[in-house]
C-alpha positions in Angstrom: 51.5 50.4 -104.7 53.1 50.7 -108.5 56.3 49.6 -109.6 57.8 52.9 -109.5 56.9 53.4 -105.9 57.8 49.8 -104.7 61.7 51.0 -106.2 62.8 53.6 -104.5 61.7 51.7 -101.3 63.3 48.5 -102.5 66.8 50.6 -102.9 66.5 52.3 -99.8 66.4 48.8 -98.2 69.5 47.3 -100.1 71.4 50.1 -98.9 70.8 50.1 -95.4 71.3 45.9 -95.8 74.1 47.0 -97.1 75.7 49.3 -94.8 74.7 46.9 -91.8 77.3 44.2 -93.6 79.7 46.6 -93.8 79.6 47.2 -89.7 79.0 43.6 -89.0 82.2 42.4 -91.4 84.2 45.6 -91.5 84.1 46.4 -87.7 86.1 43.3 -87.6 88.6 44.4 -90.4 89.0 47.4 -88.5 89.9 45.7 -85.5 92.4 43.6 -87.2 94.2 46.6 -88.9 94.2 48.4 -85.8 96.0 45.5 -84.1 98.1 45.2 -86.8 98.8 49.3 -87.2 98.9 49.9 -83.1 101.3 46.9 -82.2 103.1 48.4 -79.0 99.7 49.4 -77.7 98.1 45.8 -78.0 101.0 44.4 -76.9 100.7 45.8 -73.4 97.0 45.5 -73.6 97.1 42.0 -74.4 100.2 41.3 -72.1 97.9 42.6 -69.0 95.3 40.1 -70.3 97.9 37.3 -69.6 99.3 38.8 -66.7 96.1 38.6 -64.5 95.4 35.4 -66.1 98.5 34.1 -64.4 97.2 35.6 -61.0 94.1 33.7 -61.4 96.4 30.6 -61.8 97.7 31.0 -59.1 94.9 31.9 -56.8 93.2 28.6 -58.5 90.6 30.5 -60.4 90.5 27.7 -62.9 90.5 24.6 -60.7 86.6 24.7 -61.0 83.3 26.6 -61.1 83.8 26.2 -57.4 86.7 27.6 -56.8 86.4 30.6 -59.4 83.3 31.6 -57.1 85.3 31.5 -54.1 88.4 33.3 -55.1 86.1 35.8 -57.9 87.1 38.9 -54.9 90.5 38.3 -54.3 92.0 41.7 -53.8 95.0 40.9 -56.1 92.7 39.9 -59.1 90.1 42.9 -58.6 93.2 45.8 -58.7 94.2 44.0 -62.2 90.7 43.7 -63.2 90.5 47.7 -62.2 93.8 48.4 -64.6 92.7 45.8 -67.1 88.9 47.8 -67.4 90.7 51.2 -67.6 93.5 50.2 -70.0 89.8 48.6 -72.3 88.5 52.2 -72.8 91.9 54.0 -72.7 93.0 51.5 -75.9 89.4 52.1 -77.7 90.3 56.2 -77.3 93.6 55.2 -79.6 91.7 52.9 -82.3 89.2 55.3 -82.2 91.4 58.1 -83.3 93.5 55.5 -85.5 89.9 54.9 -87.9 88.9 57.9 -88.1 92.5 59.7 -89.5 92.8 56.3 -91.3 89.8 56.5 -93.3 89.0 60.1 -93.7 93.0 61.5 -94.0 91.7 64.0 -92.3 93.6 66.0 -89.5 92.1 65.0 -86.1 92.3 67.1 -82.5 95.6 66.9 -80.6 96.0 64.1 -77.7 95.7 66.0 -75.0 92.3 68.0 -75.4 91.2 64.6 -77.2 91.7 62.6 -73.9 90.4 65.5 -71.8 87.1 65.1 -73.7 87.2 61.5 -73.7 87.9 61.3 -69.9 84.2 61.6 -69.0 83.2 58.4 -70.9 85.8 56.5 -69.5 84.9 57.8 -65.9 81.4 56.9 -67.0 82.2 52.9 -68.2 83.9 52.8 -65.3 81.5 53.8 -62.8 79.2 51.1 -64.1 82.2 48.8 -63.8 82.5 49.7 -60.2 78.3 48.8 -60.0 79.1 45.3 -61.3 82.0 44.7 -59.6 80.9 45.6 -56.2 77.1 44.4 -56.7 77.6 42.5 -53.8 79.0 45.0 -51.4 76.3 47.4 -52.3 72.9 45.2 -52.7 72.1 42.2 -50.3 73.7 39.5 -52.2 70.9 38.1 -53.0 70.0 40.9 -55.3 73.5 41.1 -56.7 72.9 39.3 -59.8 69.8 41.4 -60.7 71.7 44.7 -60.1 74.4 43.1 -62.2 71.9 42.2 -64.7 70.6 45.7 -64.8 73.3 47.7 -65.1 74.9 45.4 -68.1 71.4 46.2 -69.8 71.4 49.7 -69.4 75.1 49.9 -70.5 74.3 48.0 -73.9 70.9 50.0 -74.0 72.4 53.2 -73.7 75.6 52.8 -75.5 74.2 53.5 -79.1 73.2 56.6 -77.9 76.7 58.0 -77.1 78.3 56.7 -80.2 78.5 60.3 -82.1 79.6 61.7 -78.8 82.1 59.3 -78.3 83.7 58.9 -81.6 83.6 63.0 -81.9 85.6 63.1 -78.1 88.2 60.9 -79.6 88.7 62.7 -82.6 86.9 66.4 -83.9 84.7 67.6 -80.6 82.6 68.5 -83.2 79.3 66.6 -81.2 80.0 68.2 -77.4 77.2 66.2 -75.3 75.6 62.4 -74.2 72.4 64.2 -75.3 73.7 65.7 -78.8 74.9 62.4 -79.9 71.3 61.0 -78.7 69.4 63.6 -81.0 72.2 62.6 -83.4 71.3 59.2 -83.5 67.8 60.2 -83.8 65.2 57.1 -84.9 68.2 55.3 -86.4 69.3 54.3 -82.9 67.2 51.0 -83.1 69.4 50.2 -86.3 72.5 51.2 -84.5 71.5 49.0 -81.6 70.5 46.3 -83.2 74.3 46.0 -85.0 76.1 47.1 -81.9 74.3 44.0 -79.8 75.2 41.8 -83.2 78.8 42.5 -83.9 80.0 42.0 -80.5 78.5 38.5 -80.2 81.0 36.6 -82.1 84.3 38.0 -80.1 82.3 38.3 -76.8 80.8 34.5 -76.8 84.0 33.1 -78.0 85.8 35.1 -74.8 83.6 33.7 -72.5 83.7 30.0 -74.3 87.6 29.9 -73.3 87.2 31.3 -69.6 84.7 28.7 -69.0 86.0 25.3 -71.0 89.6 26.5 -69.0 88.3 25.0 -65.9 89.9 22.0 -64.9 91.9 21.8 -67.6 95.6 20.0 -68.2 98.1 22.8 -67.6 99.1 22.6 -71.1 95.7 23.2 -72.4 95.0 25.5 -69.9 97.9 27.8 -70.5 96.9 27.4 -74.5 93.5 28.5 -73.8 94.9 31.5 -71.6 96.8 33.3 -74.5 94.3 32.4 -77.1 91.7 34.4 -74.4 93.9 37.3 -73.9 94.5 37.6 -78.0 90.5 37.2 -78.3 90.3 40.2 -75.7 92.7 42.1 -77.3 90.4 41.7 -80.8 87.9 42.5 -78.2 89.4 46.3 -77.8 89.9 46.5 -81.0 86.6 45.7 -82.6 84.1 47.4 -80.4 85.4 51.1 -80.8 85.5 50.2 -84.5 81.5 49.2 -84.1 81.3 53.1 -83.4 83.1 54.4 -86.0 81.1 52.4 -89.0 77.9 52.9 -87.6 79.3 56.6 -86.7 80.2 56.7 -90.6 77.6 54.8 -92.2 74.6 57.7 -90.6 76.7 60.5 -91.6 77.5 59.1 -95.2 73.7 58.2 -95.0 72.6 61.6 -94.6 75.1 63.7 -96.5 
């Protein structure tokens, strides 16, 4: 291979290096300003964090592994876990449409047919909420953890796939179907997957870091460790629909 064939090669490679820091950094930006930008809406999303933390106080979700298991199907926490899920997808539809006018300026659908398109994924996440949730009512519970296991896969295998779809119902409707958005995607879906699995982790470990070193905890660390969580999940929200829309952006700009 000459010189002059190694180069365009070479700057095809710093530019796609490129655009995967500016998903893996700037999804986090994003998040950030659309916390900042969408206060009233984090608020309550955030708030109902805290708010079923407080229920699995009192239930003694916290008092130890032991005791979470025991108590994990309380019928008080799973209608807050049902609101908290819904109000995840509902607050990603808003930051969704916040990135998109932010960065392009760029008039976007009205809310209502927006939602209208958007319902579907929502009814979609959570439908495979409901599969995780209820493994054991549905599988042996032996087998719960392995359909658990399998649904979370196919969720995070699939996911990339709907990103174009997603991001249009939220904003243009200009990409109408799952399987547009998969032919969309085309072979850069391994790239897309790859940054989607990688930009989560940091929010996502952290998240589960504080549910599990909350056990048995002092109340005043406990109660500390609570509304850090539920600011974590809020950022949570925030920086996963912002995944979408960089990635979203970076193909397009990528093949304009």
């Amino acid at each position: 291979m000459t010189k002059a064939e190694a180069t365009p090669k070479s700057s095809a490679f710093i530019r796609w290096m490129g655009r995967s820091g500016s998903v893996l950094v700037g999804s986090h930006v994003d998040g950030v300003r659309a916390i900042v930008s969408l206060p009233l809406l984090f608020a309550l999303l955030i708030g109902w964090e805290f708010v079923q933390h407080i229920i699995e106080v009192r239930l003694g979700f916290y008092d130890s592994p032991e005791a979470a298991r025991a108590v994990v199907n309380d019928a008080s926490r799973m209608v807050f876990g049902w609101i908290k899920m819904a109000s995840v997808y509902v607050g990603g539809f808003f930051v969704i449409r916040y990135l998109w006018r932010r960065d392009r300026g760029a008039a976007i659908s009205p809310l209502v047919p927006a939602f209208l398109r958007y319902l579907p994924y929502i009814v979609y996440s959570l439908t495979l909420f409901g599969l995780v949730f209820y493994a054991p009512q549905i599988v042996p519970a032996a087998h719960a953890n392995t359909l658990r296991a399998v649904v979370g896969l196919g969720q995070v295998i699939i996911e990339p796939m709907l990103m174009f779809w997603i991001v249009a119902a939220a904003t243009d409707g200009a990409v109408k179907t799952p399987l547009g958005s998969a032919r969309m995607m085309g072979w850069l879906y391994f790239w897309a997957f790859v940054l989607y699995f990688v930009a989560r982790l940091p929010v996502n470990l952290l998240h589960q870091f504080l549910n599990r070193y909350a056990m048995g905890q002092s109340d005043i660390v406990l109660w500390a460790l609570l509304a850090f969580d539920a600011l974590v999940v809020g950022m949570i929200i925030a920086v996963v629909p912002a995944i979408y829309v960089r990635i979203v952006t970076a193909i397009r700009t990528a093949r304009s």
